[in-house]
C-alpha positions as protocol buffer text, in pm:
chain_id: "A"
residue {
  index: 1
  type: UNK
  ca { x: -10473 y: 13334 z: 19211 }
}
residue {
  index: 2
  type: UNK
  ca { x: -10621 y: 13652 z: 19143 }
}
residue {
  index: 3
  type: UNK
  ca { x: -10406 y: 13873 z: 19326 }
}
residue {
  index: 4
  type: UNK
  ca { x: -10114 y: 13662 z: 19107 }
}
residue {
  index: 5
  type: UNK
  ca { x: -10321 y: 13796 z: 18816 }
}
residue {
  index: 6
  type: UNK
  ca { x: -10343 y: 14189 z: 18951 }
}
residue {
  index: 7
  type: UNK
  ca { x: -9997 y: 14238 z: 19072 }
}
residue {
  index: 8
  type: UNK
  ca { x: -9863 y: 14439 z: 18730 }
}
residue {
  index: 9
  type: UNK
  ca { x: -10130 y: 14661 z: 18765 }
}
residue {
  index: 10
  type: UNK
  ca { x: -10030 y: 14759 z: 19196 }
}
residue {
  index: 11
  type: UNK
  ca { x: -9615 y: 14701 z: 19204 }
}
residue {
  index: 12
  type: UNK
  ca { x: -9429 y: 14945 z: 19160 }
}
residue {
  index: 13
  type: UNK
  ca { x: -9211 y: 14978 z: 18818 }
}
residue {
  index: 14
  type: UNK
  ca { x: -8872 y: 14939 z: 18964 }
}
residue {
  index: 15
  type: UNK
  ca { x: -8982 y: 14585 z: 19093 }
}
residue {
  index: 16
  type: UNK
  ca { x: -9189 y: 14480 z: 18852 }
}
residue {
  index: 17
  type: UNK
  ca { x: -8872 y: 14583 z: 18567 }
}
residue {
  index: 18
  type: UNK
  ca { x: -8607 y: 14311 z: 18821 }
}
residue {
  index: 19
  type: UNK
  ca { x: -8896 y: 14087 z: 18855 }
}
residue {
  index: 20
  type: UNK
  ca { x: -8970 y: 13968 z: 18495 }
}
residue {
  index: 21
  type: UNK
  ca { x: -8691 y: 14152 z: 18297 }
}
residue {
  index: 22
  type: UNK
  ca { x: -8434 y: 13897 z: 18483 }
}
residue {
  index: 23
  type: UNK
  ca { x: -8594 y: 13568 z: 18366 }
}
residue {
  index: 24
  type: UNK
  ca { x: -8673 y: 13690 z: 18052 }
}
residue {
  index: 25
  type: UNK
  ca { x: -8301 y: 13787 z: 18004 }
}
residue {
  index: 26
  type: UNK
  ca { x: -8195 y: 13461 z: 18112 }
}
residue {
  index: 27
  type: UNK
  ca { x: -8493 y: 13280 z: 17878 }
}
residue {
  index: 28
  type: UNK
  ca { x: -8298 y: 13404 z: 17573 }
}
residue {
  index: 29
  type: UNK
  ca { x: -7946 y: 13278 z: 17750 }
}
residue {
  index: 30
  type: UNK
  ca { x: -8112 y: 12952 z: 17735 }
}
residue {
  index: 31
  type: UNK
  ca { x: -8247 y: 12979 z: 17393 }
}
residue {
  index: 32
  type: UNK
  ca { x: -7878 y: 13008 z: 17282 }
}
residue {
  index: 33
  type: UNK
  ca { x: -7822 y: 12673 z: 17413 }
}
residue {
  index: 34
  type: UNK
  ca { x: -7996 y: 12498 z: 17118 }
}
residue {
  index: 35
  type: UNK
  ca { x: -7722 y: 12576 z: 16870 }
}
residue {
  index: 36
  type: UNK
  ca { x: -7421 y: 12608 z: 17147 }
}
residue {
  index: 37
  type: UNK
  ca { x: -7513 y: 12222 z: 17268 }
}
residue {
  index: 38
  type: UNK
  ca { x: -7535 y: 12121 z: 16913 }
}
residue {
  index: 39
  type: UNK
  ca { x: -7247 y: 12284 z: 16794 }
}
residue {
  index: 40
  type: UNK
  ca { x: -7054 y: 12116 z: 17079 }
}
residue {
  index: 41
  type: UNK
  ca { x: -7182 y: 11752 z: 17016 }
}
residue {
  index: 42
  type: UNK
  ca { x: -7153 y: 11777 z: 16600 }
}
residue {
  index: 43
  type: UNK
  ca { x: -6789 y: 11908 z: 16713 }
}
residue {
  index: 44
  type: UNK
  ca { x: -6726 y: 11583 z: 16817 }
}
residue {
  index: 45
  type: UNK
  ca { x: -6832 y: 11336 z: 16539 }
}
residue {
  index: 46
  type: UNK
  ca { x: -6567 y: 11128 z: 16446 }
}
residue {
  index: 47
  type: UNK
  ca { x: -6388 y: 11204 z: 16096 }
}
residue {
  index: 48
  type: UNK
  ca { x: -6604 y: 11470 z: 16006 }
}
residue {
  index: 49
  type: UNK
  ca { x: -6657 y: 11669 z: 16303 }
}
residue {
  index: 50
  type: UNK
  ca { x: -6490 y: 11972 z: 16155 }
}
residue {
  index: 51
  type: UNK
  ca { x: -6651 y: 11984 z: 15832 }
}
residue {
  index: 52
  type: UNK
  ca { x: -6993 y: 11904 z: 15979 }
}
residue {
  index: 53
  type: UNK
  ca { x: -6935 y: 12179 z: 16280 }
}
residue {
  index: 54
  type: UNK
  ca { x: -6840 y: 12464 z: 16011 }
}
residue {
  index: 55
  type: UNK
  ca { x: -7141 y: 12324 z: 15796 }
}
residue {
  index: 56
  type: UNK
  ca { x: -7409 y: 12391 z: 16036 }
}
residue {
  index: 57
  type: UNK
  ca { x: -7230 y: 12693 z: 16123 }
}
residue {
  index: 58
  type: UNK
  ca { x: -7389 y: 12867 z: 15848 }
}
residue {
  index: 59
  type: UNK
  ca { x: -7713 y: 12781 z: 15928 }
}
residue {
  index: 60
  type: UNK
  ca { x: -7665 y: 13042 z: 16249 }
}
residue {
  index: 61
  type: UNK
  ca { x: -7781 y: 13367 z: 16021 }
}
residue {
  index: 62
  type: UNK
  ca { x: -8057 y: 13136 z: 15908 }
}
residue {
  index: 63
  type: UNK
  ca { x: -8211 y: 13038 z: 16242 }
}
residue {
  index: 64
  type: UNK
  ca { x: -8162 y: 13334 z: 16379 }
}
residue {
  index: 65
  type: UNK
  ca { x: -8363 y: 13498 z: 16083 }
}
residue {
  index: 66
  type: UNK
  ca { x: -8687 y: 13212 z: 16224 }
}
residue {
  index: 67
  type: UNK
  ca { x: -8639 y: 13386 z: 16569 }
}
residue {
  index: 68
  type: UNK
  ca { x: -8629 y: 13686 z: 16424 }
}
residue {
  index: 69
  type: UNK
  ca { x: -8990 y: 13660 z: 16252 }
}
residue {
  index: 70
  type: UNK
  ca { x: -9099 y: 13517 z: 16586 }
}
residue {
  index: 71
  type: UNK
  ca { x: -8988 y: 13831 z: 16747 }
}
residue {
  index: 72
  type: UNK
  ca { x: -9136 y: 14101 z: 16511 }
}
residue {
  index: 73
  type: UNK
  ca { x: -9445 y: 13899 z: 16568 }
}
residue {
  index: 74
  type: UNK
  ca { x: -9469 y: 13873 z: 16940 }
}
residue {
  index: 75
  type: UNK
  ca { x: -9277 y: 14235 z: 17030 }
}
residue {
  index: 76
  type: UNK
  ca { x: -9530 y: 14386 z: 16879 }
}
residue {
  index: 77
  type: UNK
  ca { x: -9862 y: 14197 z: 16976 }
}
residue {
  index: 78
  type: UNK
  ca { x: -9785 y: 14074 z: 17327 }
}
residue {
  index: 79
  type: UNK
  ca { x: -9741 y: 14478 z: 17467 }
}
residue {
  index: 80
  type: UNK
  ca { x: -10040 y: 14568 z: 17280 }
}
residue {
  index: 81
  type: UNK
  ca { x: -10220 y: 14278 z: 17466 }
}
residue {
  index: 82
  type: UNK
  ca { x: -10079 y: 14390 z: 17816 }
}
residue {
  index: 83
  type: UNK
  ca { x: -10166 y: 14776 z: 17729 }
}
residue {
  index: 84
  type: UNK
  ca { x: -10540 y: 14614 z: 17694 }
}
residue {
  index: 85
  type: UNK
  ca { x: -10554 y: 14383 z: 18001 }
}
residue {
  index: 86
  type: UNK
  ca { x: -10435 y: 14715 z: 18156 }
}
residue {
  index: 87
  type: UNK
  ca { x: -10781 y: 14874 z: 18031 }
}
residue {
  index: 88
  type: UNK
  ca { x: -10929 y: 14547 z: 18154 }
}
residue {
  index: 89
  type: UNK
  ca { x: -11053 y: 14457 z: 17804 }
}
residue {
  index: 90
  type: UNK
  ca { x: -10954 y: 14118 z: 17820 }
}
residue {
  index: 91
  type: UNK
  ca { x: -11121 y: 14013 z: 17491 }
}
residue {
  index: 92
  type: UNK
  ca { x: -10915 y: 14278 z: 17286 }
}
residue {
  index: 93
  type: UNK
  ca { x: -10681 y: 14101 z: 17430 }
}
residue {
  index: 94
  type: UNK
  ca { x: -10770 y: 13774 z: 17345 }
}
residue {
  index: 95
  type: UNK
  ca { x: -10783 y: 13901 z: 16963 }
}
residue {
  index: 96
  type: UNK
  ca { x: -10475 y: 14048 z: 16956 }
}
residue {
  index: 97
  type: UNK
  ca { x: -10308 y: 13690 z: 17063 }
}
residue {
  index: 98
  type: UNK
  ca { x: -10507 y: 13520 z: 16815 }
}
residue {
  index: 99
  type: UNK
  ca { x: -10441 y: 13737 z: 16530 }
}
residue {
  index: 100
  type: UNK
  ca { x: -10073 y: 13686 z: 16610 }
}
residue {
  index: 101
  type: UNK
  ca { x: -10098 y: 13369 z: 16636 }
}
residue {
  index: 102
  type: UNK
  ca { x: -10292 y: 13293 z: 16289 }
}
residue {
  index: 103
  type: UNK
  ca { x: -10037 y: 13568 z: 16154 }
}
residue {
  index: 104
  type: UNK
  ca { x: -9703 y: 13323 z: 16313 }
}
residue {
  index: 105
  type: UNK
  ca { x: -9893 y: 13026 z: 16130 }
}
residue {
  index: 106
  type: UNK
  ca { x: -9871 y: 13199 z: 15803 }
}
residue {
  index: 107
  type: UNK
  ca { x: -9529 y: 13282 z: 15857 }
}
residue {
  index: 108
  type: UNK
  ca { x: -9406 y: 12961 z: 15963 }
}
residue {
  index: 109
  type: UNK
  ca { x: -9570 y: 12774 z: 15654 }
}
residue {
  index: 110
  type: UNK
  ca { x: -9378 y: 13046 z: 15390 }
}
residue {
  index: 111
  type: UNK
  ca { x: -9043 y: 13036 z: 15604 }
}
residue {
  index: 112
  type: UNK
  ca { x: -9144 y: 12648 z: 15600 }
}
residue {
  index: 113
  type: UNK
  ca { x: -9123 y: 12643 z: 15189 }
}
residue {
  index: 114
  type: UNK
  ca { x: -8832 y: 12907 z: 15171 }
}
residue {
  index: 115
  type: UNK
  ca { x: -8612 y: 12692 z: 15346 }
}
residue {
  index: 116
  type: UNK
  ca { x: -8690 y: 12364 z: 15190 }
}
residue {
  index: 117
  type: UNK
  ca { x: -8666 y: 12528 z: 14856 }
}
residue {
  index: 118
  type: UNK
  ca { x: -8348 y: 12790 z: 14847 }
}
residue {
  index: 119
  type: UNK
  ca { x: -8149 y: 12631 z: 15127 }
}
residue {
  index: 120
  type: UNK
  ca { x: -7857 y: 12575 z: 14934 }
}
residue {
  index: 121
  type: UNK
  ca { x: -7857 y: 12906 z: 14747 }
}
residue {
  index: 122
  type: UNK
  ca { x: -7874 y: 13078 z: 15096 }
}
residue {
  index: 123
  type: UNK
  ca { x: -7592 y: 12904 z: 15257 }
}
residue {
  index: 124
  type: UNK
  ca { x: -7387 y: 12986 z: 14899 }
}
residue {
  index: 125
  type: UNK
  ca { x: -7474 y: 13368 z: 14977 }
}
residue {
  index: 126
  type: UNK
  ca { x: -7385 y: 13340 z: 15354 }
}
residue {
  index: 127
  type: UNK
  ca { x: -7012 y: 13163 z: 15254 }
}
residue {
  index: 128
  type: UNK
  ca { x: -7086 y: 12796 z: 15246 }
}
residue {
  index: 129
  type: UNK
  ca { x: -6801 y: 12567 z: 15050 }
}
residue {
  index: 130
  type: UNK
  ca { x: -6894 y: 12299 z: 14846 }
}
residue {
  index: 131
  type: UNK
  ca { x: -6679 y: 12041 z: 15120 }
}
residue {
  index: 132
  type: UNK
  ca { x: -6914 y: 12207 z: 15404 }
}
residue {
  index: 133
  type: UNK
  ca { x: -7251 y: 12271 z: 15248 }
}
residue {
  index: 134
  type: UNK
  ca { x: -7401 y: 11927 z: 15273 }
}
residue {
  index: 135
  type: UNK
  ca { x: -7396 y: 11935 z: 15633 }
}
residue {
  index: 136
  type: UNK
  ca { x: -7594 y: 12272 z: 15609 }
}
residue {
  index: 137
  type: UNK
  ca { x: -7826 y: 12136 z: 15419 }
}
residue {
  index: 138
  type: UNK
  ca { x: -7891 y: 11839 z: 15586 }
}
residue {
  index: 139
  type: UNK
  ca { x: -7903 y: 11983 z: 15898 }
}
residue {
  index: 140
  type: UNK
  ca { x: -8152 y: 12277 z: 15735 }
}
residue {
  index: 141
  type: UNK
  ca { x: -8390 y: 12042 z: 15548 }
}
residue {
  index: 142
  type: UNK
  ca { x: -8486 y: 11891 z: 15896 }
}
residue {
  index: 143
  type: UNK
  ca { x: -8488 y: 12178 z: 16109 }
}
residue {
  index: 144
  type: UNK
  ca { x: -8694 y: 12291 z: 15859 }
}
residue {
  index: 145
  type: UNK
  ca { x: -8990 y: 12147 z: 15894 }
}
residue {
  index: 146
  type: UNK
  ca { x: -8955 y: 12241 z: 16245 }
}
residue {
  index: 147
  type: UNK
  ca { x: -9020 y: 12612 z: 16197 }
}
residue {
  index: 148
  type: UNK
  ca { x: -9338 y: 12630 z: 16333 }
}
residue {
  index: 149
  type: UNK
  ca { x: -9244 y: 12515 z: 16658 }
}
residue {
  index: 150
  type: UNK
  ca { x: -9035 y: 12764 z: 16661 }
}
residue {
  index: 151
  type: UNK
  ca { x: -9212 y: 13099 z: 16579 }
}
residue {
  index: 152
  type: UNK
  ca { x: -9503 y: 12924 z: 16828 }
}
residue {
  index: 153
  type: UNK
  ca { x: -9284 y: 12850 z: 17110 }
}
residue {
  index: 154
  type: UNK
  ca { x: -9073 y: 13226 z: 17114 }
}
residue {
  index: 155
  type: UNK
  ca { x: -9401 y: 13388 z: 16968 }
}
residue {
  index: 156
  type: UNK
  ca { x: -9665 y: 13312 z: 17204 }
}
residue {
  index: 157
  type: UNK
  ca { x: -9430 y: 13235 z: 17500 }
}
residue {
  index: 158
  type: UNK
  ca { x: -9431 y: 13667 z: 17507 }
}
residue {
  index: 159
  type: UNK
  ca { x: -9772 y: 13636 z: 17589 }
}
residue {
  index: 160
  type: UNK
  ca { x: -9660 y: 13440 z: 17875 }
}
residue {
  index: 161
  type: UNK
  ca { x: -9444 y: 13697 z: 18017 }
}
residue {
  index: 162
  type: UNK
  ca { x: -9690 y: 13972 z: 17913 }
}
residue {
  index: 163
  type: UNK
  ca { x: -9929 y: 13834 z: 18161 }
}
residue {
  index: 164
  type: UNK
  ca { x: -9669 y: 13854 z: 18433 }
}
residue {
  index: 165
  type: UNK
  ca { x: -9530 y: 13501 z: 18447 }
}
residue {
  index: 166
  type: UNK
  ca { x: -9167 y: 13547 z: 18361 }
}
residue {
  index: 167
  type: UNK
  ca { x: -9064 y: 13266 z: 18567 }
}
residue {
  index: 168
  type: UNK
  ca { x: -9321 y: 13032 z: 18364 }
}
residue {
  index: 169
  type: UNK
  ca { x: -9174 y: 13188 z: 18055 }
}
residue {
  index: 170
  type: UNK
  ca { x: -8814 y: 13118 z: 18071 }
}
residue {
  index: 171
  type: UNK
  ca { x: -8918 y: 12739 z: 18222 }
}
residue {
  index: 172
  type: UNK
  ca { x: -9071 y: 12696 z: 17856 }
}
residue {
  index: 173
  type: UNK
  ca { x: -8761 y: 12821 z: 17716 }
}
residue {
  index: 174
  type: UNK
  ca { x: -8567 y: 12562 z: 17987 }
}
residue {
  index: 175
  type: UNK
  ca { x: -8724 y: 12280 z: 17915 }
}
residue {
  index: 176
  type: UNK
  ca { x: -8644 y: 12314 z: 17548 }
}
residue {
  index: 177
  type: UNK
  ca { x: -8304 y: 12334 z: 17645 }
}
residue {
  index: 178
  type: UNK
  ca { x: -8332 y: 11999 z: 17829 }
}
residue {
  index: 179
  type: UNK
  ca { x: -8460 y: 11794 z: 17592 }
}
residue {
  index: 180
  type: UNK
  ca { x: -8236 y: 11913 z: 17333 }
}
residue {
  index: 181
  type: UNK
  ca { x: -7899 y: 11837 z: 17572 }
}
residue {
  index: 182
  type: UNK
  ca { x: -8054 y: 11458 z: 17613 }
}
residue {
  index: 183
  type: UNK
  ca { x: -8151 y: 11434 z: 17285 }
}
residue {
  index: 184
  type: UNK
  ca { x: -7881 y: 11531 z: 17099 }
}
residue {
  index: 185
  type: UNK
  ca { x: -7604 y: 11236 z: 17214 }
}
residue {
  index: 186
  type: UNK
  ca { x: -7920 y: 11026 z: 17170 }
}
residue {
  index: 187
  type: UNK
  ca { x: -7927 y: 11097 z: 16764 }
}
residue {
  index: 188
  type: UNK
  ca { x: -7623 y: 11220 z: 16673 }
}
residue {
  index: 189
  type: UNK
  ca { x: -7455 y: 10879 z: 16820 }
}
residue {
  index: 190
  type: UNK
  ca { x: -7676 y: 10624 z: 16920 }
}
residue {
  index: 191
  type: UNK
  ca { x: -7881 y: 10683 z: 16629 }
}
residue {
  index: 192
  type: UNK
  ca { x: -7565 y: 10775 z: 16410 }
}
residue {
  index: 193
  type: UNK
  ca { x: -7771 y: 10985 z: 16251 }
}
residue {
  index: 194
  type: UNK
  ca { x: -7486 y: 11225 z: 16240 }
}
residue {
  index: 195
  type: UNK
  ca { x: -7601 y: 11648 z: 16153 }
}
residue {
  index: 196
  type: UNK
  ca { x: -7945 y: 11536 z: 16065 }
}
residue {
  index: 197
  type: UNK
  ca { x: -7958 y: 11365 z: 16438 }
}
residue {
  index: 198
  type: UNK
  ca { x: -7844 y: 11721 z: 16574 }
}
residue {
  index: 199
  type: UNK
  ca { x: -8138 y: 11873 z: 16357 }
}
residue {
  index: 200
  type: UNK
  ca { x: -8377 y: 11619 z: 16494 }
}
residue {
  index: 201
  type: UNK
  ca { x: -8330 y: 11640 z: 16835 }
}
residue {
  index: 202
  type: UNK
  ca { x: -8388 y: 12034 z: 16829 }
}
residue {
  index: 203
  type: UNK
  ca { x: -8726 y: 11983 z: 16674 }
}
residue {
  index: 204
  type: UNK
  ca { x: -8854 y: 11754 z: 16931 }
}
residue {
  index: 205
  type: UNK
  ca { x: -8746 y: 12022 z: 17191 }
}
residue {
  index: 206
  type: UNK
  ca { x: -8898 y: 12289 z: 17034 }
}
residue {
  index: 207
  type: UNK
  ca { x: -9224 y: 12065 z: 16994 }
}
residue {
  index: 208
  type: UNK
  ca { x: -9191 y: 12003 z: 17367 }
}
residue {
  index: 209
  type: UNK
  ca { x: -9161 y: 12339 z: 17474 }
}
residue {
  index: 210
  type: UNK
  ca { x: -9468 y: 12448 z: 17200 }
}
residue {
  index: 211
  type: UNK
  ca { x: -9683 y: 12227 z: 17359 }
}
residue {
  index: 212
  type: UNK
  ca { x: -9588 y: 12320 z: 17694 }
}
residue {
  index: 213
  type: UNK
  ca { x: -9659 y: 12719 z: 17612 }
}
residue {
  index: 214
  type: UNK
  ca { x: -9979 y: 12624 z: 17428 }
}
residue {
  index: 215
  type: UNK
  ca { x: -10107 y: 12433 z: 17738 }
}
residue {
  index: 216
  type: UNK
  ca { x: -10011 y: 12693 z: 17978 }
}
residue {
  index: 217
  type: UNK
  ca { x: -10193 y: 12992 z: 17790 }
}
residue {
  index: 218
  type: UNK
  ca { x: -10481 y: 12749 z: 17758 }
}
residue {
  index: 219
  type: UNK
  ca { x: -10492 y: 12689 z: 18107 }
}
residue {
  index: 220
  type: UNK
  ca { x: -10672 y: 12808 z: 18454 }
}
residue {
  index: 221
  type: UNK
  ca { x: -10361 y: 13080 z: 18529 }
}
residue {
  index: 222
  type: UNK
  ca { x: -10376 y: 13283 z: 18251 }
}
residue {
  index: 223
  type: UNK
  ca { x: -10631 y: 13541 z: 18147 }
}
């Protein structure tokens, strides 16, 4: 276990650069699944599929703004975290994840009311139509609420990584991805809930995979 701890500190770079830059690589692959796999099913909606597909289309800039936040959060605090484990000073550490964590709260609960709020005026400015924004907005107001699984799930899943367990990091990521392909025919038809069943079924995955990350830094392997 410990030597699994000590490893980034006696490897050299070149293998230490293939050994976690490849999962991570293919951890954001995955994360592109979310909107690819429900773009794909929402394609397929009988009657409306087109309408609803170019809908939640413009919702892309949007989400990608959430990971966005989540990334100018955890870029910048999980590094600072490994430069201090390097200087063994695990507790700086352990400050540094909790201030970015308390800082990805705040910034979930404001991106939270943003998007609730001035939905529809953002998908107006991003090129919605009147025939396709109801989709967007339906498919917004759900995924949403959701946000916060999102900035926790990319945000502290760096810390993951940081620590040395890429492999670990891009499972959270994975299993996500999962739960969103099984969930998704699940709402959108089953369900009928249509777009919003699309929206739903990403939230639960991204809850899945938060609770997974939160467990796993909580846990015996980490520092």
């Amino acid at each position: 276990m410990q030597q699994d701890k000590d490893f980034l500190g006696t490897q050299p770079v070149g293998r230490l650069l293939l050994k976690l830059a490849l999962p991570t690589v293919a951890a954001q692959v995955i994360n592109m699944l979310y909107n690819i796999v429900d773009r794909i099913y929402i394609g397929h909606i009988p009657d409306i599929g087109a309408s609803a597909l170019t809908g939640v289309g413009v919702c892309m800039p949007i989400i990608m703004i959430v990971s966005a936040f989540a990334a100018f959060v955890s870029n910048g605090g999980a590094p600072r975290a490994s430069i201090a484990m390097g200087h063994q000073d695990n507790a700086s550490a352990e400050r540094i994840l909790g201030n970015c964590f308390t800082l990805q709260i705040i910034i979930s609960a404001v991106l939270t009311v943003i998007l609730l709020l001035w939905n529809r005026d953002l998908f107006l400015a991003f090129g919605a139509s009147e025939n396709t924004i109801s989709y967007a907005v339906d498919y917004m107001n759900i995924y949403a609420i959701g946000t916060i699984f999102v900035q926790l799930t990319l945000g502290m899943n760096a810390f993951i990584t940081a620590q040395g367990f890429a492999k670990t990091g891009m499972l959270s990521v994975l299993i996500g991805a999962v739960c969103n392909i099984i969930l998704d025919p699940i709402f959108i038809y089953w369900f009928d809930m249509g777009v919003k069943g699309a929206a739903l079924a990403t939230v639960l995955s991204q809850a899945v995979s938060c609770v997974w990350v939160l467990l796993f830094l909580c846990g015996k392997k980490t520092f």
